[in-house]
ROGULO-839906 format. One record per residue: residue number from 1; chain; x, y, z of N, C-alpha, C, O, CB in turn. Coordinates in steps of 0.1 Angstrom, whole numbers, plus 2048, in hexadecimal, padded with zeros to 3 digits. Glycine has a CB too. Layout:
# residues N
@n=NUM, chain=A, nc1=X, nc2=Y, nc3=Z, cac1=X, cac2=Y, cac3=Z, cc1=X, cc2=Y, cc3=Z, oc1=X, oc2=Y, oc3=Z, cbc1=X, cbc2=Y, cbc3=Z
...
END
This chain:
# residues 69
@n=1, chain=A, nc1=B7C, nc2=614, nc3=972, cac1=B7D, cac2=621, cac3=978, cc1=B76, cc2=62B, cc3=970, oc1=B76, oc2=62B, oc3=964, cbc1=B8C, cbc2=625, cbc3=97B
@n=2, chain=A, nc1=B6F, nc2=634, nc3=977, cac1=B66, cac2=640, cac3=970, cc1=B71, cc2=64C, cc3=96A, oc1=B7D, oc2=64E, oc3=96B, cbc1=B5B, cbc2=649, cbc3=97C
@n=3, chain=A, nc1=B68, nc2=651, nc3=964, cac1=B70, cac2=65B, cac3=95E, cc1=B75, cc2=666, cc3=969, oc1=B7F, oc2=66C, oc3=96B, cbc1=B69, cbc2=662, cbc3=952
@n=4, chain=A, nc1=B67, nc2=666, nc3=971, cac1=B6B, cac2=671, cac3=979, cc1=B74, cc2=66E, cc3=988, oc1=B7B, oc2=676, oc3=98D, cbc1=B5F, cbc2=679, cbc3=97C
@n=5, chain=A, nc1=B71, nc2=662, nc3=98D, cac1=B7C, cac2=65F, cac3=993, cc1=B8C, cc2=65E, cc3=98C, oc1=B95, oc2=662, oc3=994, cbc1=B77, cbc2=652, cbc3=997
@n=6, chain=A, nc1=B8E, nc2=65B, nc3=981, cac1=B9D, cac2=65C, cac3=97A, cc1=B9F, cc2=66A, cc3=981, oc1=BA5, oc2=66A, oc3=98C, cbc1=B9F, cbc2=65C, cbc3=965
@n=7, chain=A, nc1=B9A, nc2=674, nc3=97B, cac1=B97, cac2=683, cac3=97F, cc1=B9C, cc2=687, cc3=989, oc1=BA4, oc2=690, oc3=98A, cbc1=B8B, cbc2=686, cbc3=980
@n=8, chain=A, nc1=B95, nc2=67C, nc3=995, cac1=B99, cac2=682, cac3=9A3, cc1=BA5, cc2=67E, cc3=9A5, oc1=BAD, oc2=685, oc3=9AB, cbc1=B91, cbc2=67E, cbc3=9AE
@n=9, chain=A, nc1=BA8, nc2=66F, nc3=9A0, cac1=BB5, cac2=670, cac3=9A1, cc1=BC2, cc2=676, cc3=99D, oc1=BCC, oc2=678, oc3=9A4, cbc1=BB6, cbc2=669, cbc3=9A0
@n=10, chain=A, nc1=BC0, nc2=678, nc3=993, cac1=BC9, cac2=682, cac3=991, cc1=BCC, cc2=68C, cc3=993, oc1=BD7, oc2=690, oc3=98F, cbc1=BCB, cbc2=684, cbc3=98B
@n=11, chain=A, nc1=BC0, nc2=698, nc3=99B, cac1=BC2, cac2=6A4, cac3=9A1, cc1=BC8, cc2=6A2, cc3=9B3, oc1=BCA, oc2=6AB, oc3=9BC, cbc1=BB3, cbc2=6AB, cbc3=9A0
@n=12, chain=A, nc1=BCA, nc2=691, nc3=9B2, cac1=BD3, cac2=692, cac3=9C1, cc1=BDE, cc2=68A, cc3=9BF, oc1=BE3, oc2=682, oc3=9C7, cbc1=BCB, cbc2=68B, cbc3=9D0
@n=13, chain=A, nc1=BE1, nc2=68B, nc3=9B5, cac1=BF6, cac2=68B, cac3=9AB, cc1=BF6, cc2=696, cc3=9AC, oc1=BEF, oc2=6A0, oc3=9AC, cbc1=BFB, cbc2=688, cbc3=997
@n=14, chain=A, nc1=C07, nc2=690, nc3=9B0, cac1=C14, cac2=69D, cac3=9B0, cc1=C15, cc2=6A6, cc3=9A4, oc1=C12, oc2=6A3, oc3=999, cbc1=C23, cbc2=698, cbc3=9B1
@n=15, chain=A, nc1=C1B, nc2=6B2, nc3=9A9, cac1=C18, cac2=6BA, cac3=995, cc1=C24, cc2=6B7, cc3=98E, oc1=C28, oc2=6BE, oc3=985, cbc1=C18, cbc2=6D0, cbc3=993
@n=16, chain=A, nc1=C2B, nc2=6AC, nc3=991, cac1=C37, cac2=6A3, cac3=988, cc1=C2E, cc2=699, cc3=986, oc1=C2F, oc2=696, oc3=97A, cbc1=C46, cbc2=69E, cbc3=98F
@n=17, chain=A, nc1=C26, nc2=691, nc3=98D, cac1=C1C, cac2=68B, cac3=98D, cc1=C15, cc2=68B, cc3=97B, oc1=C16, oc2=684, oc3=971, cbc1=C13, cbc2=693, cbc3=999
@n=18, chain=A, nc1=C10, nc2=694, nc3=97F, cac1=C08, cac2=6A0, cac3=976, cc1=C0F, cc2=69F, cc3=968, oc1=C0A, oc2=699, oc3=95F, cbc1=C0A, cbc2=6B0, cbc3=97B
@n=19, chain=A, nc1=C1B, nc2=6A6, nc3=969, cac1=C1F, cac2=6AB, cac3=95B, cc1=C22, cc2=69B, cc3=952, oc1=C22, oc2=699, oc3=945, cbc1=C30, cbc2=6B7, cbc3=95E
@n=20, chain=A, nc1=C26, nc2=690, nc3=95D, cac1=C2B, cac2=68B, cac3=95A, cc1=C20, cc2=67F, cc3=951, oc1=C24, oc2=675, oc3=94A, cbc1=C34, cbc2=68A, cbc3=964
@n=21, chain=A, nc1=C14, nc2=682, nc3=953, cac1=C05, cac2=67D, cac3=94C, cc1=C02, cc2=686, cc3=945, oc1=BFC, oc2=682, oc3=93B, cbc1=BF9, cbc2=67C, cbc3=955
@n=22, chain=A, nc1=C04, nc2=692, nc3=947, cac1=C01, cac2=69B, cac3=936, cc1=C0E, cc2=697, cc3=92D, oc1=C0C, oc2=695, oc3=921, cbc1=C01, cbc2=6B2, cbc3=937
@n=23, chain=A, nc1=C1A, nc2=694, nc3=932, cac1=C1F, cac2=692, cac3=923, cc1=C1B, cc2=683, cc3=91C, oc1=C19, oc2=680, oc3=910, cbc1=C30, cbc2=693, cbc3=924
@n=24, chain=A, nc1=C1B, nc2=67A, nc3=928, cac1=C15, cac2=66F, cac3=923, cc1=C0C, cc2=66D, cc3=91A, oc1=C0E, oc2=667, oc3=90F, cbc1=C10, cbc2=66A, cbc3=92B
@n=25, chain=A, nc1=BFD, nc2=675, nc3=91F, cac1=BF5, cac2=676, cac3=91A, cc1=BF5, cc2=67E, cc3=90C, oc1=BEC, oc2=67C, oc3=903, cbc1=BF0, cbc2=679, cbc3=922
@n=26, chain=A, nc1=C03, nc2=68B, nc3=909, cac1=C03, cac2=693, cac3=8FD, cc1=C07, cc2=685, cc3=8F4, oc1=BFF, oc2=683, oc3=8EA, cbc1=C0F, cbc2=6A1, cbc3=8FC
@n=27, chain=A, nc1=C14, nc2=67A, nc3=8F8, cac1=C1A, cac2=675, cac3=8F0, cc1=C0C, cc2=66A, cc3=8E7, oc1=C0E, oc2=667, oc3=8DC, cbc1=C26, cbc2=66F, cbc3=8F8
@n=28, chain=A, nc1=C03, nc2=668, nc3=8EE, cac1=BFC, cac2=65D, cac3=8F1, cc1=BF2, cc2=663, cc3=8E3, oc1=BF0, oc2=65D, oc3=8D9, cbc1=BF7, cbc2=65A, cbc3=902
@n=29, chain=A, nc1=BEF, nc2=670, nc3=8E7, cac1=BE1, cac2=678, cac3=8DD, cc1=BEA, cc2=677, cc3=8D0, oc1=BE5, oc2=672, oc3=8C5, cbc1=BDC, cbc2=68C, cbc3=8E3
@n=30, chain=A, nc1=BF8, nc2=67B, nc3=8D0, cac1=C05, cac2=67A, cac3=8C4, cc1=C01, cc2=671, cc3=8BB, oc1=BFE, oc2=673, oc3=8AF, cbc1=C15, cbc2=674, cbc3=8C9
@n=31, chain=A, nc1=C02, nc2=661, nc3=8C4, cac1=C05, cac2=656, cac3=8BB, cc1=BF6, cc2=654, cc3=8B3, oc1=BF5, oc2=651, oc3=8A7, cbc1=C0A, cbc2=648, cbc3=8C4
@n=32, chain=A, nc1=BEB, nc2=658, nc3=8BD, cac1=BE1, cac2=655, cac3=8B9, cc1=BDB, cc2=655, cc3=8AD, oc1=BD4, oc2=64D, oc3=8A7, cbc1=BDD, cbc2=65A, cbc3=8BF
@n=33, chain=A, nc1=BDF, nc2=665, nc3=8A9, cac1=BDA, cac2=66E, cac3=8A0, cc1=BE8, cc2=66B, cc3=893, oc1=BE5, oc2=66C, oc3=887, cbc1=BD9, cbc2=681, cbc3=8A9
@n=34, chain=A, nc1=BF1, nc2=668, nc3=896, cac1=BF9, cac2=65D, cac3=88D, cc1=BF3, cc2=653, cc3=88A, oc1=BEF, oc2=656, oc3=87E, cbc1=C06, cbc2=657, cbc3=892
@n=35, chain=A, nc1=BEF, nc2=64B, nc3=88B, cac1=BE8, cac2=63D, cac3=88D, cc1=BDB, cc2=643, cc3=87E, oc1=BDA, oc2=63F, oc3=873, cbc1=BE0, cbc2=639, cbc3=8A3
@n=36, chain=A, nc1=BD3, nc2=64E, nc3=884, cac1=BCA, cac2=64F, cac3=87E, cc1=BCD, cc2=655, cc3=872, oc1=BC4, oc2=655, oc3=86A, cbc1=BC1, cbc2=654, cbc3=884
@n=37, chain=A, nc1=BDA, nc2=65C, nc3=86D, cac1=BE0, cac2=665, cac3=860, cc1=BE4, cc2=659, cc3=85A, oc1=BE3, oc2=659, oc3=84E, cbc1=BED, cbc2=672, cbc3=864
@n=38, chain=A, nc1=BEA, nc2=64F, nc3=85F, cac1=BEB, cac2=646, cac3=858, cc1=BE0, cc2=63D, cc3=850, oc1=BE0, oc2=63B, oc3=844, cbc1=BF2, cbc2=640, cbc3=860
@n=39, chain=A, nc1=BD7, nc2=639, nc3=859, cac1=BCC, cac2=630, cac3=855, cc1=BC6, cc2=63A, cc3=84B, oc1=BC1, oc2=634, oc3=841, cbc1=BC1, cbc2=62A, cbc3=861
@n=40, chain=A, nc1=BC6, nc2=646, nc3=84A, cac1=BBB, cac2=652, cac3=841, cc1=BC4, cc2=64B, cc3=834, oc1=BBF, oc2=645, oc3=82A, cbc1=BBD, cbc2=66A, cbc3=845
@n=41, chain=A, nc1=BD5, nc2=64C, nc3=836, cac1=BD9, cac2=649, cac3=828, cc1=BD9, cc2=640, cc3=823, oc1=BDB, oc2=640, oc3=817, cbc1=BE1, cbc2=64C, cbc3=825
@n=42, chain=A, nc1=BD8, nc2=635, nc3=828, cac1=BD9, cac2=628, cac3=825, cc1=BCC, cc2=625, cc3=81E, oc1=BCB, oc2=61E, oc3=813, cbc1=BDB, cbc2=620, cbc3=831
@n=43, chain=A, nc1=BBE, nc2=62D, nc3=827, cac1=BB3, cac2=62C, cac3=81F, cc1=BB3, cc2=638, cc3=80F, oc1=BAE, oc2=635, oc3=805, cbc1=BA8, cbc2=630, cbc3=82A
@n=44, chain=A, nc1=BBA, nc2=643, nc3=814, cac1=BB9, cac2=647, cac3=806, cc1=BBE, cc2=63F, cc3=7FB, oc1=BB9, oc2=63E, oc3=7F0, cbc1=BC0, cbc2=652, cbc3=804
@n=45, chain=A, nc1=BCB, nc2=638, nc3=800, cac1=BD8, cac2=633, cac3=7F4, cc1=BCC, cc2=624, cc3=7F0, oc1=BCE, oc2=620, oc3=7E5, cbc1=BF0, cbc2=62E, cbc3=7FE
@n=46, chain=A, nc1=BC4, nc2=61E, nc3=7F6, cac1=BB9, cac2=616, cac3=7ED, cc1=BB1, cc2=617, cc3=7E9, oc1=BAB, oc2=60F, oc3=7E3, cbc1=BB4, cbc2=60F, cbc3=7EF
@n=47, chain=A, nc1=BAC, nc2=626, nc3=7EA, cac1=BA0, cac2=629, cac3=7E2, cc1=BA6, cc2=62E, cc3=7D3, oc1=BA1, oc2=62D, oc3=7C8, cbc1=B96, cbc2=637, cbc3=7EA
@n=48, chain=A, nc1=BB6, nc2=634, nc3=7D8, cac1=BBB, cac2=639, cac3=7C8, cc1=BBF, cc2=631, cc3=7BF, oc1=BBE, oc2=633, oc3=7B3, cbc1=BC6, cbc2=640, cbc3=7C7
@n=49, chain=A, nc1=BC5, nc2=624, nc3=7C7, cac1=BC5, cac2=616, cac3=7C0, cc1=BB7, cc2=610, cc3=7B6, oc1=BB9, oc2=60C, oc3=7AA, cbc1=BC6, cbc2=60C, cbc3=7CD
@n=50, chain=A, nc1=BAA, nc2=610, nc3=7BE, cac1=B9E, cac2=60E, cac3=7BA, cc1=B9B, cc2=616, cc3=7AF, oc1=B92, oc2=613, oc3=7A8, cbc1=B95, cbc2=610, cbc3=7C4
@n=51, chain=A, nc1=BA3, nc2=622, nc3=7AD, cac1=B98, cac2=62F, cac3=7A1, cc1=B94, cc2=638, cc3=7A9, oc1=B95, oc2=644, oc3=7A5, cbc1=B88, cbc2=629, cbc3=798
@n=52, chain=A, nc1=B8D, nc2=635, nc3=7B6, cac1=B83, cac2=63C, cac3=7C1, cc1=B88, cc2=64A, cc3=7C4, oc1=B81, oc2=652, oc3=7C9, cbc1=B83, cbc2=633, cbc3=7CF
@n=53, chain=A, nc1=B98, nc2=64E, nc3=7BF, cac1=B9B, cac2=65E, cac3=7C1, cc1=BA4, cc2=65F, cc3=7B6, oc1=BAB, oc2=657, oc3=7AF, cbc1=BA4, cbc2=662, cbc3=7D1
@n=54, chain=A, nc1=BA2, nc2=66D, nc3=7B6, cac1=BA9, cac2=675, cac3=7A8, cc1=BB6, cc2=677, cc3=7AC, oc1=BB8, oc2=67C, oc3=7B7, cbc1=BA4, cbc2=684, cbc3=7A3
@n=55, chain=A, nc1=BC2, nc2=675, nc3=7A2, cac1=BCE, cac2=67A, cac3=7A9, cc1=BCE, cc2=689, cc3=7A0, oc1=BC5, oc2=68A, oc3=798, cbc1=BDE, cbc2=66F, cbc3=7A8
@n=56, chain=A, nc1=BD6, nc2=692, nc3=7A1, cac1=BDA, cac2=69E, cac3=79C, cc1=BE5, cc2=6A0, cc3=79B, oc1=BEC, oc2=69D, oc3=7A5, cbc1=BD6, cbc2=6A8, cbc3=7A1
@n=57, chain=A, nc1=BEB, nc2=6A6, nc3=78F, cac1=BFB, cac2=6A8, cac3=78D, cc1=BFE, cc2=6B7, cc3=78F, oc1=C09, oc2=6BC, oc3=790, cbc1=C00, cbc2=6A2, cbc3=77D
@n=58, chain=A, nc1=BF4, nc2=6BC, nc3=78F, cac1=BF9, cac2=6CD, cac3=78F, cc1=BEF, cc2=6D6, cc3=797, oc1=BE8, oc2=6CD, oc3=79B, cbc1=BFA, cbc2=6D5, cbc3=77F
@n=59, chain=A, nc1=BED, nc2=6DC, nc3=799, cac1=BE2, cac2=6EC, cac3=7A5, cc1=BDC, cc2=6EF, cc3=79D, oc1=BD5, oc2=6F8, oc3=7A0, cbc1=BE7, cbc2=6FC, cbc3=7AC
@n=60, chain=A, nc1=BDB, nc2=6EB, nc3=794, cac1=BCD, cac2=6F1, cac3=787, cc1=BC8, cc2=6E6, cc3=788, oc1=BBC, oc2=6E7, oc3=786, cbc1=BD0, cbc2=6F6, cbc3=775
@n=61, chain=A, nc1=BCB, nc2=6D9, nc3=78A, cac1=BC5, cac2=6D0, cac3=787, cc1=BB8, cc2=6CD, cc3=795, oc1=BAC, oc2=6CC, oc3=795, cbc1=BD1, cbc2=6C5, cbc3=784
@n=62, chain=A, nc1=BC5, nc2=6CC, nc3=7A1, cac1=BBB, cac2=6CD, cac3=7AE, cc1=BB5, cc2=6D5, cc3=7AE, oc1=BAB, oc2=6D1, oc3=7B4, cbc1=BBF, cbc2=6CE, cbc3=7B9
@n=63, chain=A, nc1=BB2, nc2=6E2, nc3=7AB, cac1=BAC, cac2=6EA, cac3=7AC, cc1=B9D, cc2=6E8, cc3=7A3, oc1=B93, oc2=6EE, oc3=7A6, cbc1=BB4, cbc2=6F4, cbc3=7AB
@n=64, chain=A, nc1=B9D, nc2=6E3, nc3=79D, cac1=B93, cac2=6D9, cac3=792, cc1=B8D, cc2=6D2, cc3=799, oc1=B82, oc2=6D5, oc3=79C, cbc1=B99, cbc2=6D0, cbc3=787
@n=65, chain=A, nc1=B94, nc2=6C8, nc3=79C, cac1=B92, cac2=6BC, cac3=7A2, cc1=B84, cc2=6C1, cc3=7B0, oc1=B79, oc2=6BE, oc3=7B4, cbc1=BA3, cbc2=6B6, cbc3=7A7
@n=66, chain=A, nc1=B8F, nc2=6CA, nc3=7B3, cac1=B85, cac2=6D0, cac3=7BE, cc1=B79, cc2=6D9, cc3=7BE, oc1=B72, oc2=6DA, oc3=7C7, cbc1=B8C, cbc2=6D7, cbc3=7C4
@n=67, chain=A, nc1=B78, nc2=6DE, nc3=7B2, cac1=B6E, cac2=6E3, cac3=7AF, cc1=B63, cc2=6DD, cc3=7AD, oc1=B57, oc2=6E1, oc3=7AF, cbc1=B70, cbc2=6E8, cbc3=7A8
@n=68, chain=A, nc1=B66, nc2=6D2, nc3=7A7, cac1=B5B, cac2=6CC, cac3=7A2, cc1=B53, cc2=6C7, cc3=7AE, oc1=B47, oc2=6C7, oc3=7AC, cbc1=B5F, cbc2=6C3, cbc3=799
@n=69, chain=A, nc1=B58, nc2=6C2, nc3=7BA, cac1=B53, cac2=6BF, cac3=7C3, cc1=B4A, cc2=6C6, cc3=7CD, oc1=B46, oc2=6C0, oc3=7D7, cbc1=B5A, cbc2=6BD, cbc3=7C7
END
């Protein structure tokens, strides 16, 4: 199915119809973007393993850290 046919279909759903595919769809964008906060850390927590990132113990330190970058 096209994108824009999905489209049409759903502008001839009920507006319970409706709401009831935007929350779907909010929960859905939710997990998603979970999914991806996770994998970011999972990839950070092996690069810190590797050496590949600096950890910092204090805000003077990140702020270093960050500078230098």
């Amino acid at each position: 199915m096209s994108f824009e046919t999905l489209v049409e279909n759903v502008r001839t759903c009920s507006t319970e119809e409706k709401k009831e595919l935007k929350f779907i769809l909010e929960r859905a964008l939710a997990e998603e973007r979970r999914r991806e906060i996770k994998e970011n850390g999972r990839r950070s927590m092996e690069e810190f393993r590797r050496g590949k990132l600096k950890g910092s113990g204090s805000i003077s330190e990140l702020k270093k850290i960050l500078a230098e970058e």
